[in-house]
C-alpha positions as CSV (number, residue, x, y, z in Angstrom):
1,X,116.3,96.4,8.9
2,X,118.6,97.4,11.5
3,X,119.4,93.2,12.0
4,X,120.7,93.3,8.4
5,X,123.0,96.7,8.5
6,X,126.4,94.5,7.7
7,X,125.0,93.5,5.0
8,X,126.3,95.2,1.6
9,X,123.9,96.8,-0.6
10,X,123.6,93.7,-2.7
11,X,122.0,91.9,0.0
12,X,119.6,94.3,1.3
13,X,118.4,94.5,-2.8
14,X,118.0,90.8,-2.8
15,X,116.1,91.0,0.7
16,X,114.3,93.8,-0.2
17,X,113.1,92.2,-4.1
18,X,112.2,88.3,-1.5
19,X,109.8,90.9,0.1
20,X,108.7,92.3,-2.6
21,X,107.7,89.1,-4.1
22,X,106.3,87.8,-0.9
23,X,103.9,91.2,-0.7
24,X,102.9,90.7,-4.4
25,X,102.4,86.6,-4.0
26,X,100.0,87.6,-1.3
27,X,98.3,89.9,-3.1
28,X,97.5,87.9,-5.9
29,X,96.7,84.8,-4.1
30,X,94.9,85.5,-1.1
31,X,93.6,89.0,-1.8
32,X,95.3,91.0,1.1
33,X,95.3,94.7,1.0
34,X,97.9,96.8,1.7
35,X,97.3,100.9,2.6
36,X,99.8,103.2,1.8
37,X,100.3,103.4,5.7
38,X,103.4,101.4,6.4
39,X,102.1,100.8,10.3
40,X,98.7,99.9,8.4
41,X,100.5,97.2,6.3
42,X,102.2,95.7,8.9
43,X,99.3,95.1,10.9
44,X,97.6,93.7,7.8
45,X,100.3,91.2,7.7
46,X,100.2,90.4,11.1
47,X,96.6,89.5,11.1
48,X,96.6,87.6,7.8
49,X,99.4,85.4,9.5
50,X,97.9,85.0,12.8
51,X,94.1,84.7,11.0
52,X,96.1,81.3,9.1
53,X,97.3,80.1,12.3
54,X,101.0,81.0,10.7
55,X,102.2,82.6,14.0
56,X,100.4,82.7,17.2
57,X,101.0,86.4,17.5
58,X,103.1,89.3,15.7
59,X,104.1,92.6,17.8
60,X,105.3,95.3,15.7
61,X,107.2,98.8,16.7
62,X,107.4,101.8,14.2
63,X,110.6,104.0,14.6
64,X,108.8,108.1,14.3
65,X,111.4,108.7,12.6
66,X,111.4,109.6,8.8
67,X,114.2,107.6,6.6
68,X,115.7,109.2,3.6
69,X,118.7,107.7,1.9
């Protein structure tokens, strides 16, 4: 989320409940999984949109470092 930093915290809430409802939308209609593993998630969305032909490909990096807040 490092694109979104000068948002307030407002924002990232609203951003992060969109993604939440994106994840859960998914889940119930289409029946994709999601692991605990965040890297494994992504790459489960990344094939689920490239499997539907709704992006030609999706490259993802994982920071090593833990986030706490």
């Amino acid at each position: 989320m490092q694109g979104f930093d000068h948002l307030g915290a407002q924002a990232q809430r609203l951003l992060d409940n969109v993604g939440a409802g994106i994840i859960k939308f998914l889940q119930d209609e289409f029946r994709v999984s999601f692991p605990d593993d965040p890297s494994k998630t992504i790459d489960n969305l990344a094939s689920f949109f490239a499997a539907n032909e709704l992006a030609d490909e999706i490259t993802s990096q994982m920071s090593p470092s833990d986030v706490s807040a």
